[in-house]
Structure formats: structure tokens, C-alpha cells
LOVOKOL-185149 format. One record per residue (C-alpha): residue number from 1; residue in three letters; x, y, z. Coordinates in Angstrom, 3 decimals. Each point is the difference from the previous one (the first is absolute). Layout:
BEGIN
  nr rest        u        v        w
 NUM  ala        X        Y        Z
...
This chain:
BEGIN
  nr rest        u        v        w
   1  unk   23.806  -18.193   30.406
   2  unk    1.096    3.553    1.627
   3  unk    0.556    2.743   -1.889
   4  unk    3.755    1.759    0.728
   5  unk   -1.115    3.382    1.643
   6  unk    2.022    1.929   -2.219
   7  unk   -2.065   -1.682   -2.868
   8  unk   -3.164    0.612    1.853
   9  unk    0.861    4.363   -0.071
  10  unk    0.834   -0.027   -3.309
  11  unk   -2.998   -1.418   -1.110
  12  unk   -2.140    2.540    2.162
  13  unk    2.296    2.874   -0.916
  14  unk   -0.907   -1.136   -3.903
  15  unk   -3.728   -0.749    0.581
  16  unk   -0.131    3.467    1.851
  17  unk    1.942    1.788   -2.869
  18  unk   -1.939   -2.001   -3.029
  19  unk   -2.727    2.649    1.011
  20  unk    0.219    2.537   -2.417
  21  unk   -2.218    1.996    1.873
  22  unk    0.943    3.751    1.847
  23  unk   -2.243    2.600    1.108
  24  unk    0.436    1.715   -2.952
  25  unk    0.484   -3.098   -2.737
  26  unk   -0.711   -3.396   -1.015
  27  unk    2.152   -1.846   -2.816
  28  unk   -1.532   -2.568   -2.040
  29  unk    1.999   -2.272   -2.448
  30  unk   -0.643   -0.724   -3.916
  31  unk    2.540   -2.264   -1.926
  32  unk   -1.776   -0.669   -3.353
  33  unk    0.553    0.126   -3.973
  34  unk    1.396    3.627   -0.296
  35  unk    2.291   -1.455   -3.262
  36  unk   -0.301   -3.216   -2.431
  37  unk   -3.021   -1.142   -2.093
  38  unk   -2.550    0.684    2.997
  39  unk    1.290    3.364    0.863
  40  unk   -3.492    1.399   -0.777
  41  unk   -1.806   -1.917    2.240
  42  unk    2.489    0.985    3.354
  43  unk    0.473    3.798   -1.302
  44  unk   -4.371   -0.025   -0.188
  45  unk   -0.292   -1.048    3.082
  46  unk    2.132    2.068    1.789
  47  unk   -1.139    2.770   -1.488
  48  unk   -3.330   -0.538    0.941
  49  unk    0.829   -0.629    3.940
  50  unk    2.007    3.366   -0.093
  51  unk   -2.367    1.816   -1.531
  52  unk   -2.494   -0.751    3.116
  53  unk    2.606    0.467    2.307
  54  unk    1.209    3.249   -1.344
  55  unk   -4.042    0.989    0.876
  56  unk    0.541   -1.082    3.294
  57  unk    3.071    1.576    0.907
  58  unk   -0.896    3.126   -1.842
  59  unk   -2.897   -0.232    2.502
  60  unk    2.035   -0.405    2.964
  61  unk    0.726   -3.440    0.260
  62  unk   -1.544   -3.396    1.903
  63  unk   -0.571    1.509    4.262
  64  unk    2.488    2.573   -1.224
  65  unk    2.606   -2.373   -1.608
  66  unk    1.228    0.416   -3.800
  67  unk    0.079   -3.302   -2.165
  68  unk    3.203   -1.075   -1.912
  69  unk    0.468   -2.108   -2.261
  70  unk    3.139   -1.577   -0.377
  71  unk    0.315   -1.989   -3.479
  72  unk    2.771   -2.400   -1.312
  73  unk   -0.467   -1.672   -3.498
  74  unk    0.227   -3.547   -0.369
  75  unk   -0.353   -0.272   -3.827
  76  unk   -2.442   -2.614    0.708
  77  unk    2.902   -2.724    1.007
  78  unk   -0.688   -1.532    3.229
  79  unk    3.436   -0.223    1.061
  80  unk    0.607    3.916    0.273
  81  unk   -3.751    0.171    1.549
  82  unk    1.783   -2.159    2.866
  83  unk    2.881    2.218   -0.122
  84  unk   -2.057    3.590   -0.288
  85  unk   -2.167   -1.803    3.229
  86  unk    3.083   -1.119    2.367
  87  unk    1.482    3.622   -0.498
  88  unk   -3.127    1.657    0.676
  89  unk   -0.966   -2.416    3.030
  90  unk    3.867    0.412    1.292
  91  unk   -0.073    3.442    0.156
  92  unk   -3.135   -0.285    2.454
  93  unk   -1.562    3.168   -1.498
  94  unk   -3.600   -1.521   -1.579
  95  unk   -3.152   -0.303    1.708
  96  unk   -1.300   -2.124   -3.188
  97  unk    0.986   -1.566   -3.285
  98  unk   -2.701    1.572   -2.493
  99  unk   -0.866   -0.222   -3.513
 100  unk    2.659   -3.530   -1.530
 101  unk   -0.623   -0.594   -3.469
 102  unk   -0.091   -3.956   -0.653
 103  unk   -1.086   -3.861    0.913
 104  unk    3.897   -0.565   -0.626
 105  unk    1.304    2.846    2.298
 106  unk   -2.584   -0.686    2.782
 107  unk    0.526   -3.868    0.207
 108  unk    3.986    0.903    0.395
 109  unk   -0.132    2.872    2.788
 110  unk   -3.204   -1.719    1.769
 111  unk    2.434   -1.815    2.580
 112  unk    1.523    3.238    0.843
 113  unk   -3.245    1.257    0.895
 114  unk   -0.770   -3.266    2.406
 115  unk    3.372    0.487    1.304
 116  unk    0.139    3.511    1.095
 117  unk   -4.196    0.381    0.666
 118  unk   -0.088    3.480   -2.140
 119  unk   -3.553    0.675   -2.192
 120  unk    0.181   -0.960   -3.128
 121  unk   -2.834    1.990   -2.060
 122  unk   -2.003    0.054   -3.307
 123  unk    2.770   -1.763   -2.414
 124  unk   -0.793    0.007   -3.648
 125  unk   -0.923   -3.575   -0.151
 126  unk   -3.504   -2.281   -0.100
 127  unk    2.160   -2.522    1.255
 128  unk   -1.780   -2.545    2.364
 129  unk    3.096   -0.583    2.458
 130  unk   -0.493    3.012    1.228
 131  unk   -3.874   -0.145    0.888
 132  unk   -0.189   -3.751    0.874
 133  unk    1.160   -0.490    2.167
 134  unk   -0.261    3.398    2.435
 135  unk    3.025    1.054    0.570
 136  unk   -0.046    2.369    3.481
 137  unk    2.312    2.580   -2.109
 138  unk   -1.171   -0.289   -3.448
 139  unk   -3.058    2.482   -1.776
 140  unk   -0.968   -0.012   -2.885
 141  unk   -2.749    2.989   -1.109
 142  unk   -0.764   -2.080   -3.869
 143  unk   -2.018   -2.850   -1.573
 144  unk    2.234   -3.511    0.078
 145  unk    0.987   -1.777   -3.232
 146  unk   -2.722   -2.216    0.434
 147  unk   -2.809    2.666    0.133
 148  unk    1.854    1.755   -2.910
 149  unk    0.077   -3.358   -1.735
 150  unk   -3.410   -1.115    0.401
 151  unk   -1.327    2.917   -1.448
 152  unk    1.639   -0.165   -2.600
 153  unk   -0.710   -3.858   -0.652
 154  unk   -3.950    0.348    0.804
 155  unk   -0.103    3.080   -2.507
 156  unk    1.847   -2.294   -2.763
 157  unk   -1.929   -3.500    0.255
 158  unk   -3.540    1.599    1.581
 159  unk   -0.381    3.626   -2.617
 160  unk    2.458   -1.347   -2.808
 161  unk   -1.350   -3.539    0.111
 162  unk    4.553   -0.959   -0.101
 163  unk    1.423   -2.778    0.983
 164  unk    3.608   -0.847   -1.738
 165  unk    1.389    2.503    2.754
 166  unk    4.433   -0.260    0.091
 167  unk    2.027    1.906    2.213
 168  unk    3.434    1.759   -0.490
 169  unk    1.758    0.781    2.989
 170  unk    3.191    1.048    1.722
 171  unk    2.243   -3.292    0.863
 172  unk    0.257    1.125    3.770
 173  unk   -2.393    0.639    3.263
 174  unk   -2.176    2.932   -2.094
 175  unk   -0.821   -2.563   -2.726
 176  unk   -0.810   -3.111    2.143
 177  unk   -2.464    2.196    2.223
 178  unk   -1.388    1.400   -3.151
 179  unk   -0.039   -4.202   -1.406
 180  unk   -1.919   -0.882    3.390
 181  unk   -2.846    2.839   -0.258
 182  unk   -0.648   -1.316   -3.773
 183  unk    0.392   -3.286    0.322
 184  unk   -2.572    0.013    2.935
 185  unk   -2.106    2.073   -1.365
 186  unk   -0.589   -2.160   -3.040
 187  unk   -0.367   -3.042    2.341
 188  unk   -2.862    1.544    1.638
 189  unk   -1.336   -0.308   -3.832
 190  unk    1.259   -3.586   -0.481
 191  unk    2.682    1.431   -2.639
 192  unk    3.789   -0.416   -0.163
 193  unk    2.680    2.460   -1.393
 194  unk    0.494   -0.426   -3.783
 195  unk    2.971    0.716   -0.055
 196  unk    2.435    1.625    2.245
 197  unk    3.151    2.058   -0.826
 198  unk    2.997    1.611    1.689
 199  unk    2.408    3.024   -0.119
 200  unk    3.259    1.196    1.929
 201  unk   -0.598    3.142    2.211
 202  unk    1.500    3.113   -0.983
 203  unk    0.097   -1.158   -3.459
 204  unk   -1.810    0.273   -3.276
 205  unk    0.824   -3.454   -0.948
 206  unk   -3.494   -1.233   -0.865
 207  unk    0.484   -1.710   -3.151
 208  unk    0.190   -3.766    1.228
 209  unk   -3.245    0.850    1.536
 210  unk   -1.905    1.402   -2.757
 211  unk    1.003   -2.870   -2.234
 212  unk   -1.485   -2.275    2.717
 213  unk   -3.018    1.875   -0.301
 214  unk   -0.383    0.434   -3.365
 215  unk    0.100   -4.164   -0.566
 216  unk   -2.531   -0.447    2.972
 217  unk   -2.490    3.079   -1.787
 218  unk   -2.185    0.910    3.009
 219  unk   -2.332    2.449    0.393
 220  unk    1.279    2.094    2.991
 221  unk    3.198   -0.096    1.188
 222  unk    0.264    1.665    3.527
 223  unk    3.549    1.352    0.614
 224  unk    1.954    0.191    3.189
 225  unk    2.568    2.778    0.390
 226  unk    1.360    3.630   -0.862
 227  unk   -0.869    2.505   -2.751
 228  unk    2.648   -0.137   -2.381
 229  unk    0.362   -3.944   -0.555
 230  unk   -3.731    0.577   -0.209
 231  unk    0.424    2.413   -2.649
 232  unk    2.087   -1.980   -1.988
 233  unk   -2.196   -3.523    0.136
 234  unk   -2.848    1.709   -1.033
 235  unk    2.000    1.431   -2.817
 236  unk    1.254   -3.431   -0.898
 237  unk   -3.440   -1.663    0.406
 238  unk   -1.189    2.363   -2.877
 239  unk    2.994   -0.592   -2.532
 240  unk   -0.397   -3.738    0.878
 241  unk   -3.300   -0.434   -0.808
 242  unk   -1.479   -0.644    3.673
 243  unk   -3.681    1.101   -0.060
 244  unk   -0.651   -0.088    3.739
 245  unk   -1.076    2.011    2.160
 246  unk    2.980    1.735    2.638
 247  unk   -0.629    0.528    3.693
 248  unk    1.758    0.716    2.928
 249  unk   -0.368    1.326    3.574
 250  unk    0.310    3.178    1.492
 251  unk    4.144   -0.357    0.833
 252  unk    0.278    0.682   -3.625
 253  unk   -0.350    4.255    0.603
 254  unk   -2.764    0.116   -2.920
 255  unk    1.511    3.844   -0.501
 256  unk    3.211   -1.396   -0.240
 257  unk   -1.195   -2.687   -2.370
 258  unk   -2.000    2.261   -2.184
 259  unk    3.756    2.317   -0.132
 260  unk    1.956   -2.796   -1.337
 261  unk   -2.321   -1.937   -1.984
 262  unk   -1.643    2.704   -2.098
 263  unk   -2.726   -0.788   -2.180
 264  unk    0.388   -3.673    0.767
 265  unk   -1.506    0.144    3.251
 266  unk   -3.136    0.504   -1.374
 267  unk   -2.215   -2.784    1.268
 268  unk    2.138   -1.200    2.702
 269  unk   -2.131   -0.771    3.298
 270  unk    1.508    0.845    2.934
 271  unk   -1.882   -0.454    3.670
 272  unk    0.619    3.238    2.589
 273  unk   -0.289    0.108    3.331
 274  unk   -0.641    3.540    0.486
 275  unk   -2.761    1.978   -1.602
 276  unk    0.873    1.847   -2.972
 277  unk    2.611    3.087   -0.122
 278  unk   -1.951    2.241   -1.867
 279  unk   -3.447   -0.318    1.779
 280  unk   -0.142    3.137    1.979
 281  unk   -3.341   -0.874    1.064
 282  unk    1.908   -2.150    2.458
 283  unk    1.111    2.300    2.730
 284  unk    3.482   -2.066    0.470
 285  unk    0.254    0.472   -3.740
 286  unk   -0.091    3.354    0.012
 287  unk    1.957    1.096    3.281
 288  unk    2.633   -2.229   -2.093
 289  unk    0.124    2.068   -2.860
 290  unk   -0.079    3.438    2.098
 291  unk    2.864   -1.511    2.039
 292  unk    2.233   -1.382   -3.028
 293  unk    1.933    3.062   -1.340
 294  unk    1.870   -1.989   -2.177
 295  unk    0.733   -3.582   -1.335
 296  unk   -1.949   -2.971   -1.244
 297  unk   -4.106    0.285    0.908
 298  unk   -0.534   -3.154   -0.440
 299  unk   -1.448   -3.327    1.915
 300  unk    3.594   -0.631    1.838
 301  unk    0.195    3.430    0.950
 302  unk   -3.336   -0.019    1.267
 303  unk    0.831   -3.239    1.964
 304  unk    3.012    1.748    1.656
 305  unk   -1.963    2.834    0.969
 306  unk   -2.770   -2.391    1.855
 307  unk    2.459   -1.783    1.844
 308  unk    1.548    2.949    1.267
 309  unk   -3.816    1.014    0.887
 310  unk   -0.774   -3.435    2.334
 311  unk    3.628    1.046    1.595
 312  unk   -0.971    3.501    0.436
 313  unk   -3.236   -1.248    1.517
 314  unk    2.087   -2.395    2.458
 315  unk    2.498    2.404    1.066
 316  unk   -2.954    2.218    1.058
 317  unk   -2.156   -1.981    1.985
 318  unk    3.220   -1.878    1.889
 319  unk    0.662    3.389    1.129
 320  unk    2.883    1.400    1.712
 321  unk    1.472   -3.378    1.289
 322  unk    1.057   -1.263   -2.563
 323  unk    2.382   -3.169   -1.399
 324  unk   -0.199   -2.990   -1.791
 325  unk   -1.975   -1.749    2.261
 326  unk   -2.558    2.394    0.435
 327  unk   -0.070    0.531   -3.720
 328  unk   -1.086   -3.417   -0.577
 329  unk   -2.606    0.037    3.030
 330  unk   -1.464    2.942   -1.570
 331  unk    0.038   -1.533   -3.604
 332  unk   -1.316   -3.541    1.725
 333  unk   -3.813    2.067    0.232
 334  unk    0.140    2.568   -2.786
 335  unk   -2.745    0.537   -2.259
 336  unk    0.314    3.632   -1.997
 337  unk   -1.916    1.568   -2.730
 338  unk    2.773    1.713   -2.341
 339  unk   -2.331    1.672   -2.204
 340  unk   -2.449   -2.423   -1.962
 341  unk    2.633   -3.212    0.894
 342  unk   -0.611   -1.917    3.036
 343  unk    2.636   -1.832    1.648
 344  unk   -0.029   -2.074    3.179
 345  unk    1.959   -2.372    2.243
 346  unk   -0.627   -2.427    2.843
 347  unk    2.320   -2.249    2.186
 348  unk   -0.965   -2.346   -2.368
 349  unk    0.200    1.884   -3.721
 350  unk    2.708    1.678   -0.491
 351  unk   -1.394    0.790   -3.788
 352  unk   -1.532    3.671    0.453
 353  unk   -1.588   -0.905   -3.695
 354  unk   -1.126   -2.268   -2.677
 355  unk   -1.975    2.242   -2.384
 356  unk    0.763   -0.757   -3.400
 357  unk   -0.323    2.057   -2.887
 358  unk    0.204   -1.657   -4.267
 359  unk    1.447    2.655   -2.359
 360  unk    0.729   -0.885   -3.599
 361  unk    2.631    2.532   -2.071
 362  unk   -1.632    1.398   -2.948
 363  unk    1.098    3.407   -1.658
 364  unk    2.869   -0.046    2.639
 365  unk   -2.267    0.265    2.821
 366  unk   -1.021   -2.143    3.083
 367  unk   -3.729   -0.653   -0.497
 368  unk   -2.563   -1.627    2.418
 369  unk   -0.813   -3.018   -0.667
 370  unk   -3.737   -1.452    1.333
């Protein structure tokens, strides 16, 4: 089929001007949860990634060019993360979408990445869609839902000696990837789900689910979604009369969690997948906290600040010529040591990690768990 000429310019004219790259700047793009029940998670990890790019720039830059960050909220609704995306890929003025918050949000603007060929790096999410299978524009820098998962399901059945393990998850893409890491994780074991539960995102609307649990009376009931519904189940569990055992994965924002549940936290289990925010014997760790000036110190922060690290690192070593493409040529054969956290990529990986780290809440702290 030929393409009208006039068609053909425009479509150069936006590819050239999608850039976001001058001599003296490059742009990158952020639409995540700014507002809504997940607002923590989004403001964390921005503040995080601007905290090492503030560094950067106060250092003079990437080959003499100044990083900004340009950040729409989304209130974790993947309709206005579509909308937030087709402004910021209309006005041609990112190099890279950075930092998303969601397995929701990423499954909706993921065709808009195909479609226009722009890097899409380090979102929020252990989802496997975006790992399996490679995607030539996709990165993620954290452990999958399935290494998150497993961990959490060998700890349970292998240390614990459990085995009535439910889930309670998000009714949407988030939930279902969390459902898949479980439920495969306990066939590996030759065990089933218990029980399994569901909530509506954005809401606090968990008790359908609880009763559901509370007939079924498992052990360990590993839930799928955002702090404050988390919060609220766990509350709910208590006043019910649900003796089991919570857990979750790392999407949760365990500061977050530990904010809005209070004293109820205590003995939650929630996996990480970056080491822990307060071990300054971790060089990353304590850059972080040097960097930070104000805002949340925790895990998600933390996470923000790596990713912006690996892009850093990127930027750097494609050098002057820089775009998209390049970007992603450069990112294809990265390996970089932030600071006591490893991360690497291959034409083949596009996972920089899967280190996983157990915590349990106790006393309103994140505690190792081995």
C-alpha cells in the first residue's frame, strides 16, 4: 500500500520532534498516581527519580545536558494514563516515558508505546507482560510478580510448614498477574489456592471479600493491590475473627502501608525488591538518603531513585548522540553497579533484577526476614 507523501513528512517531522533531546536538555515523561488511594506510591517515586536527577543537574548535567522531568498524574485510572501519554507523545517533546505506577495503567498505554516506538522504562509493576515476552521498548529495572511471589510462597509452605494459602486481589490486570505468580507458585508445590477473593480498585470495598475469607479460614492470605484497601482488610480480618497470616508484594509501598494501617500492620509480610531504605551500609542506600531533602524515605522512594540511576547510567554511556533508538541500544547491553544493587540487561532480558528481599512489619517497621 503507498503511503500519501504528505503522510509520510508528517510522520518524520513527529518522529524527529518526539526527541526531547537539545544540546542543552532532555525531557522525560511520568504520568502516574499523583491523587486517589495510590497517590503515595506515584508521589514516592517521583520523588525519588528527582532527587537523583537534581544531583545530576546540580552537577552539570548528562554530556552537558540538564534532565527534566515532566510529570502528569493519572490517579491511578488507566484511561487518563492514555490521555496524560497521547498529550505528552503529541507534543513530541520526550525522549522516554519513565517511572508509570501500575499493571492496569501499563497494559492500557502499552499499544501506544508499540505504536509510536518511544522507551518505555522501569514501571511500577512485577507484571509478566511486560518481561515475557521482550518487548524492543519495554525495561523494567525490578523482580517480576512471579519472583516476588515465589518467595513469598517457598517462605510460607518450606519455613512456616503452611499450606491453606487464599489470595485477595484487585478484580483487574494487577490482581490476575498477582493470581498467576501464586497460583503457580503453589503448583510447583502440588497445592491449589484456598480460597480466592476480590476487590474494586480505588476502593476500600473489601467486605465481600473478607467474609469469603473468613468462611474458608486459611492460614495466609496473600493480597493483591494498594495500601489503603490493604489497610482496611487487615483491619476487618482482625474484628472478624480471621487468624491468618497477611501478605502482599512490594506494589503495596510498605511505608505507605505502615502510614495508614497503624499498629495493625504489625506482622504483615511484604516481599521488596530493593534492599532496605535505612541500610546505609549499602552505598545506593545511603547516596539516597544524602540526596532526598525531603519526602517519604521509604522502599518506593528508593525504587524511584534507582531507576533514575540505570537511566542516568544509559544516558551517559550513549553519549552525545542521543534518541530513542540509541537509548534502547545502549540499555540492550547494560550491566551497572548502583551502589551495592546490581542490575543488568541483555537483548534477551530486559529484567535488570530479580533480587528479592522478605520483610515482616513489627513495631511499625520493615524487618528482614531470613
Amino acid at each position: 500500500m503507498d503511503v500519501p507523501v504528505w503522510f509520510a513528512f508528517a510522520w518524520c517531522a513527529a518522529a524527529q520532534a518526539a526527541s526531547g533531546v537539545t544540546d542543552k536538555e532532555i525531557r522525560l515523561g511520568m504520568v502516574n498516581a499523583l491523587s486517589g488511594p495510590a497517590s503515595g506510591l506515584g508521589t514516592a517515586l517521583k520523588d525519588g527519580a528527582q532527587a537523583l536527577f537534581d544531583r545530576v543537574n546540580a552537577e552539570g548535567g548528562v554530556n552537558g545536558r540538564k534532565i527534566t522531568l515532566v510529570s502528569v498524574d493519572d490517579g491511578y485510572e488507566p484511561a487518563k494514563t492514555v490521555a496524560a501519554t497521547k498529550q505528552l507523545l503529541d507534543s513530541g517533546d520526550v525522549l522516554a516515558l519513565v517511572g508509570y505506577v501500575g499493571t492496569p495503567t501499563s497494559t492500557a498505554v502499552l499499544p501506544l508505546v508499540d505504536k509510536t516506538g518511544i522507551p518505555y522504562l522501569f514501571p511500577f509493576t512485577g507484571a509478566e507482560f511486560l518481561r515475557d515476552p521482550v518487548n524492543k521498548w519495554v525495561f523494567t529495572l525490578r523482580a517480576s510478580y512471579f519472583d516476588e511471589t515465589e518467595a513469598l510462597v517457598e517462605h510460607f509452605t518450606r519455613k512456616m510448614k503452611l499450606s491453606k494459602i487464599a489470595i485477595f486481589i484487585q478484580d483487574d490486570a494487577f490482581g490476575e498477574a498477582g493470581k498467576a505468580g501464586v497460583t503457580r507458585a503453589l503448583a510447583k508445590r502440588a497445592l491449589k489456592v484456598t480460597q480466592e477473593a476480590r476487590y474494586t480498585r480505588n476502593t476500600v470495598e473489601v467486605d465481600a471479600g473478607i467474609a469469603q475469607l473468613v468462611r474458608a479460614a486459611p492460614e495466609v492470605v496473600i493480597f493483591v493491590g494498594t495500601y489503603k484497601p490493604l489497610a482496611a482488610a487487615v483491619r476487618k480480618a482482625k474484628a472478624a475473627g480471621l487468624h491468618a497470616t497477611f501478605a502482599t508484594v512490594s506494589f503495596i509501598g510498605t511505608s505507605e502501608f505502615i502510614q495508614e494501617a497503624g499498629a495493625d500492620s504489625d506482622g504483615v509480610y511484604i516481599s521488596q525488591v530493593v534492599p532496605a531504605p535505612d541500610d546505609m551500609s549499602v552505598p545506593l542506600v545511603k547516596q539516597f538518603n544524602q540526596d532526598l531533602k525531603s519526602g517519604n524515605h521509604g522502599y518506593t522512594a528508593l525504587e524511584g531513585y534507582a531507576d533514575a540511576a540505570v537511566l542516568v547510567a544509559a544516558l551517559r554511556k550513549t553519549g552525545a548522540g542521543l534518541s530513542g533508538d540509541s537509548l534502547v541500544h545502549t540499555l540492550d547491553g547494560l550491566t551497572a553497579d548502583l551502589g551495592g544493587f546490581r542490575v543488568s540487561f541483555s537483548p534477551n532480558n530486559h529484567q535488570g533484577s530479580d533480587r528479592v528481599f522478605l520483610t515482616e512489619i513489627a513495631g511499625g517497621k520493615a524487618i528482614a526476614v531470613h
